[in-house]
C-alpha positions as CSV (number, residue, x, y, z in Angstrom):
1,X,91.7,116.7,90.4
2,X,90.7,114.1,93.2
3,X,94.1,113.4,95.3
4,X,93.5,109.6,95.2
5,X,94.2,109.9,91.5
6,X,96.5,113.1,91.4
7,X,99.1,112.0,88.5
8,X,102.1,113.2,90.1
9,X,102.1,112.4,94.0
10,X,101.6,109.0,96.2
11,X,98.0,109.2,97.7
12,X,97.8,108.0,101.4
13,X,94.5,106.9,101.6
14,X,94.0,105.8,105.4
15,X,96.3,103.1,107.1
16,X,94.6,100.2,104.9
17,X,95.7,101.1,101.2
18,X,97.2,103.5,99.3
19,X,97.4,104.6,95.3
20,X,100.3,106.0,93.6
21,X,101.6,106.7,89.8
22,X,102.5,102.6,88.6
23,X,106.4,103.1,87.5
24,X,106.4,102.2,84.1
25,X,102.5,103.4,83.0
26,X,101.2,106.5,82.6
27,X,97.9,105.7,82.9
28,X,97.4,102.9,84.9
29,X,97.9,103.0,89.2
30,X,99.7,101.1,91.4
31,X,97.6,100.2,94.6
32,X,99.2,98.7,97.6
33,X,97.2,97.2,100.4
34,X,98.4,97.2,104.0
35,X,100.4,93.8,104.2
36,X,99.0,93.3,107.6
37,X,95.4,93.2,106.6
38,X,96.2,91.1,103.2
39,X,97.8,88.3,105.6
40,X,94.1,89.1,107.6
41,X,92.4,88.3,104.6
42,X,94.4,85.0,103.2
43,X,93.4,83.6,107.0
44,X,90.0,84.7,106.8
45,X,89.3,83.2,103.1
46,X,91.8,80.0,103.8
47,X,88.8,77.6,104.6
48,X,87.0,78.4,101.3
49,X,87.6,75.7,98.8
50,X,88.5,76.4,95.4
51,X,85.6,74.1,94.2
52,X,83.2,75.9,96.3
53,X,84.2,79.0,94.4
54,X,83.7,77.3,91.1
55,X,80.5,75.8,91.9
56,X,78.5,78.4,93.9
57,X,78.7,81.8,92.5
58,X,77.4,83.5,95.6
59,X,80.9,82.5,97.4
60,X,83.0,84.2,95.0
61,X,80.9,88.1,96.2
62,X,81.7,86.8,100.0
63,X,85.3,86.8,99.2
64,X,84.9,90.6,98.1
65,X,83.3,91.4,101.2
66,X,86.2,89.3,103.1
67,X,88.4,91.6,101.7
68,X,86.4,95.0,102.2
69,X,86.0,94.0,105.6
70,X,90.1,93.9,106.3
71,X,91.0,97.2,103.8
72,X,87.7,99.0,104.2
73,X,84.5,100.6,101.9
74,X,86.9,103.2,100.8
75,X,89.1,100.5,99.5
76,X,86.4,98.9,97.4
77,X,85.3,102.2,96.1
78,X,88.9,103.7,95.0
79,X,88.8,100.5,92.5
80,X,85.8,101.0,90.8
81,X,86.6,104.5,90.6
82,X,90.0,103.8,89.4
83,X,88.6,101.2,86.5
84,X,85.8,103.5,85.7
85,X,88.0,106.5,85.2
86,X,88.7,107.0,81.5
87,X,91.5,109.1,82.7
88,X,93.2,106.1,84.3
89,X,90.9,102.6,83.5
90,X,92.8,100.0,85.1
91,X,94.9,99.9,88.1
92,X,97.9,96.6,89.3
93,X,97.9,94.9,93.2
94,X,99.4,92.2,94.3
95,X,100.0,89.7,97.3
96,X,103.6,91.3,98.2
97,X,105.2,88.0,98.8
98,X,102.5,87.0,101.7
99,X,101.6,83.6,99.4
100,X,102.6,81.5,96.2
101,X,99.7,78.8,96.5
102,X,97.8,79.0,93.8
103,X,94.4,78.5,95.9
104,X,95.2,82.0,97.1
105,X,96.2,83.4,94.3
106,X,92.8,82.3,93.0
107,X,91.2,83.7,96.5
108,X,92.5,87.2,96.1
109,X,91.6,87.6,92.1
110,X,88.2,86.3,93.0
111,X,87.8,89.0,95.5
112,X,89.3,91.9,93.5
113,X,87.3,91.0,90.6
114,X,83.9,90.4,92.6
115,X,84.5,94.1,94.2
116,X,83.8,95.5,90.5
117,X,81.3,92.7,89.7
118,X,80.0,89.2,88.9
119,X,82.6,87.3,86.3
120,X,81.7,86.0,83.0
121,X,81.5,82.3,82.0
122,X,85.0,81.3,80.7
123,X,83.8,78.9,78.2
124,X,87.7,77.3,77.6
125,X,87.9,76.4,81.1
126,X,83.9,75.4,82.3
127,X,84.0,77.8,84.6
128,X,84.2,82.1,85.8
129,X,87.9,81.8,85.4
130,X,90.8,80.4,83.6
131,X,94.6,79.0,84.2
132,X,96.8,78.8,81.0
133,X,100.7,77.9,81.0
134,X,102.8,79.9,78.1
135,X,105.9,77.9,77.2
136,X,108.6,76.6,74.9
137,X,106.3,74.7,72.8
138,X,102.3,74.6,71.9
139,X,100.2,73.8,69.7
140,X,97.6,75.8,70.1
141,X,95.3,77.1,67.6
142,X,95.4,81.1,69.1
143,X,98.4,83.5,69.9
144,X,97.5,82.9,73.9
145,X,99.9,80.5,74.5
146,X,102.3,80.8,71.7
147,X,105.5,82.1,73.3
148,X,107.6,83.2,70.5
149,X,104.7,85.2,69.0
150,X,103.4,88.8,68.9
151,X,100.0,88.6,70.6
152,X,98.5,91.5,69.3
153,X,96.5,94.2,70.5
154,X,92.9,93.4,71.3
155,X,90.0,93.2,73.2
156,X,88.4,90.6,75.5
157,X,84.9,89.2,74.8
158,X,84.5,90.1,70.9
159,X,83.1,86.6,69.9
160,X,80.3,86.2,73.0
161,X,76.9,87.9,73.3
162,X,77.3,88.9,76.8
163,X,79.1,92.4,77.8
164,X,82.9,92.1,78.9
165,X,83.3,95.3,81.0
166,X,86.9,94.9,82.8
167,X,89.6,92.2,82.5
168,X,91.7,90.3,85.0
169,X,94.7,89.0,84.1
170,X,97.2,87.6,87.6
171,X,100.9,86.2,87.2
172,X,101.0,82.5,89.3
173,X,104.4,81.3,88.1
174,X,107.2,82.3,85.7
175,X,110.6,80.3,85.6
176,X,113.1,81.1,82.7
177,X,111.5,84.1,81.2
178,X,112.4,86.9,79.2
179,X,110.4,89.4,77.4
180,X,106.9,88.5,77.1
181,X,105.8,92.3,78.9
182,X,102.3,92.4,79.0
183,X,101.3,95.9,76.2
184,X,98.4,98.1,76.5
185,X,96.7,100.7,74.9
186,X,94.3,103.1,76.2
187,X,92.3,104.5,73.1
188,X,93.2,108.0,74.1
189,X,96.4,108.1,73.3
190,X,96.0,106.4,70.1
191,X,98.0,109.2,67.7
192,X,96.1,107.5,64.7
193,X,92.6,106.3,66.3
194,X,90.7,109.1,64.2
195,X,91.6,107.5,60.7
196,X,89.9,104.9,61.7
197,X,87.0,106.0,63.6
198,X,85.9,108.0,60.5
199,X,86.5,105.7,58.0
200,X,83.3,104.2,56.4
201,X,84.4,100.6,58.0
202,X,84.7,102.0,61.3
203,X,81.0,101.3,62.9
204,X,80.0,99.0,60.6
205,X,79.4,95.5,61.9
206,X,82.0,92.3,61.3
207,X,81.7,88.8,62.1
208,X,83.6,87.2,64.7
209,X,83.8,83.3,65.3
210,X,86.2,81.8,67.8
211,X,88.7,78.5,67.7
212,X,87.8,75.3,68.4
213,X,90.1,75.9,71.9
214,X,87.4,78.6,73.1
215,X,84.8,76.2,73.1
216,X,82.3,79.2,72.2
217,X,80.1,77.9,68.7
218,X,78.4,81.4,68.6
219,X,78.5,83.7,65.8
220,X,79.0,87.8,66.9
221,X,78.5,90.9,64.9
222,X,80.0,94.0,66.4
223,X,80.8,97.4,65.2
224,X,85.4,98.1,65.9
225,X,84.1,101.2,67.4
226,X,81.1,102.4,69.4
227,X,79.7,104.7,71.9
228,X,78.6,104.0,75.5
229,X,78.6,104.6,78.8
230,X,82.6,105.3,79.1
231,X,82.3,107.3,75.7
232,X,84.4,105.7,72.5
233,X,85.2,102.7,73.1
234,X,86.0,99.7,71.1
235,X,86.0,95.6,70.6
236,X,88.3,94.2,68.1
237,X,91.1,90.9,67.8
238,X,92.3,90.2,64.6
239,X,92.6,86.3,64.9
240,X,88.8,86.0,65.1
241,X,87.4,89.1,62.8
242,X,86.0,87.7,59.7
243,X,86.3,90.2,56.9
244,X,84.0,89.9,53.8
245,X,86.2,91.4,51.0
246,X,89.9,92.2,50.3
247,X,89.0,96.0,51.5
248,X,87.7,95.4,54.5
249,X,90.6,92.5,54.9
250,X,92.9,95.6,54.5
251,X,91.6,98.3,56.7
252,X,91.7,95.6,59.4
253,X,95.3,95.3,59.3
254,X,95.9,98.7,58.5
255,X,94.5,99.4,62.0
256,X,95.9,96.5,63.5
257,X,99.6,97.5,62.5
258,X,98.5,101.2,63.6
259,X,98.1,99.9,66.8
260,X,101.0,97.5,67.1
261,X,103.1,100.9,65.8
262,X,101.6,103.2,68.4
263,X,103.6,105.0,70.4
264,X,100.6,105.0,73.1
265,X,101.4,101.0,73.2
266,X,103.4,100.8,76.3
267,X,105.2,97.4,78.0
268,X,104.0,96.9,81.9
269,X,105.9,94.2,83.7
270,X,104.0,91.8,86.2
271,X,105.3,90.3,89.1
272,X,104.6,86.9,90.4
273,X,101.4,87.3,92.6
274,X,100.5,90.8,91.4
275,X,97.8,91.3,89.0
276,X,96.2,93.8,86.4
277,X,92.7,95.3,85.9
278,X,91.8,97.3,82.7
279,X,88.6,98.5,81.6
280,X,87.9,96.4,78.5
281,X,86.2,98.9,76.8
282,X,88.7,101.5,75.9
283,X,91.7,99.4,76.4
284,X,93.3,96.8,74.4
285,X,96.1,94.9,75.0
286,X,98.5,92.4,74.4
287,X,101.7,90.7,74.8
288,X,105.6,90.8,73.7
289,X,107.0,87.8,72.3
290,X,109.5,86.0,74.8
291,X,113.2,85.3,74.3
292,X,113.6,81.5,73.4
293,X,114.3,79.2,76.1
294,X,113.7,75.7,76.1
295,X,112.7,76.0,80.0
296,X,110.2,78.9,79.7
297,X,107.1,78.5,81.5
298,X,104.8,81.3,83.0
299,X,101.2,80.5,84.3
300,X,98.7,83.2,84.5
301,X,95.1,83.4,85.8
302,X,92.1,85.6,83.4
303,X,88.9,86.8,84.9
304,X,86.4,88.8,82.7
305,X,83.2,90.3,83.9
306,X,80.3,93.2,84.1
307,X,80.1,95.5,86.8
308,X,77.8,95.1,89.5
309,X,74.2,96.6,89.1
């Protein structure tokens, strides 16, 4: 097994960065970048607007090569490794304290994400990325922002034509919050996944349309499961699959509640200016409903994309 990714020890990899088991995931790993070179980076990216981000796409790679140049090639490499890895597929980091501006939060997704490759469009905000607050009340018309709510297990990217290969997902703020744990499942350890996979409804195509909130009018058909590059993989979410008949209505949330059930669906806590990659192919994930609290609020950042070419 390679040492950076050796299950049961801390790898030192240089004096930049290092990668070690994340405490609560068996899966996932923790990376931790040399403080001194992240506070580097924040002064080195501090002059680039926001709104130049947004607007030139060009600017959001230069970030990712802002960042490279203060923790190194090998830095840049050990991530797409780790989110190409089926073994692993996803990997957390964060700003250790160093900032809690949001332009930098913004700054450091921008250049975590642009080391994997070029985001996607996020049609409900107008641009590659978007900011949502979760709290006491919404009226929403998806499980994203509903507090109290199970947000089930799912994929990013079901109801758009273009590919979603990894997904972003950064803490910005969180004030009176309990529960809400972020939930993931990788498709391996699934106890159940092969019901489904065999099942006459498992590669055939549904229809999935999005709320009036994503801002996305296209119409999608997509198989649950599928093979590719990374092997079986899968797209699903239950709030947008549109079945065509009580039995297909039923085997969706017969798999749905298989996955909800799933021993393999573990909780991950984020900290405030940490965030986590996944591979959006053969993870799903999701979120805990939070405790009720009239003063709950937690802000979160999302970035979906391809890998480079």
């Amino acid at each position: 097994m390679n040492a950076l990714f050796d299950d049961t020890k801390t790898a030192h990899c240089g004096t930049t960065f290092r990668v070690s088991a994340h405490p609560t995931h068996h899966r996932i790993r923790e990376v931790t970048a040399n403080r001194d070179a992240l506070a580097a980076f924040l002064d080195d990216a501090r002059e680039i607007e926001v709104q130049n981000l947004e607007y030139v796409p060009y600017m959001r790679h230069q970030l990712a090569d802002l960042l490279i140049g203060r923790l190194g090639h090998t830095f840049a490499a050990t991530l797409v490794d780790l989110i190409k890895d089926r073994r692993h597929g996803g990997f957390t980091i964060g700003l250790q304290g160093l900032s809690d501006e949001a332009a930098d939060f913004v700054r450091f997704g921008t250049a975590i994400g642009h080391i994997l490759g070029p985001a996607n469009h996020d049609a409900m905000s107008g641009t590659y990325y978007a900011r949502f607050v979760v709290k006491h009340t919404d009226n929403s018309d998806s499980y994203l922002r509903q507090a109290y709510r199970l947000f089930t297990m799912h994929t990013d990217g079901t109801f758009v034509t273009e590919a979603t290969d990894w997904l972003l997902m950064m803490k910005f703020a969180e004030q009176h919050a309990v529960g809400g744990e972020s939930r993931f499942l990788h498709l391996d350890d699934w106890a159940e996944r092969e019901r489904f996979v065999s099942h006459k409804l498992g590669t055939r195509p549904f229809l999935y349309k999005a709320p009036g909130s994503k801002n996305v009018s296209e119409k999608v058909e997509r198989p649950l499961f599928f093979h590719g590059e990374f092997g079986l993989s899968m797209s699903f979410i239950d709030q947008f699959v549109q079945p065509g008949n009580r039995e297909e209505a039923a085997f969706l949330h017969a798999l749905s509640a298989s996955m909800e059930a799933s021993p393999g669906t573990k909780e991950v806590e984020l900290p405030v200016g940490d965030l986590v990659v996944l591979n959006n192919y053969f993870y799903l994930h999701g979120r805990a409903p939070f405790e009720t609290n009239e003063k709950l609020s937690r802000e979160l950042m999302r970035q979906r994309g391809t890998f480079a070419q």
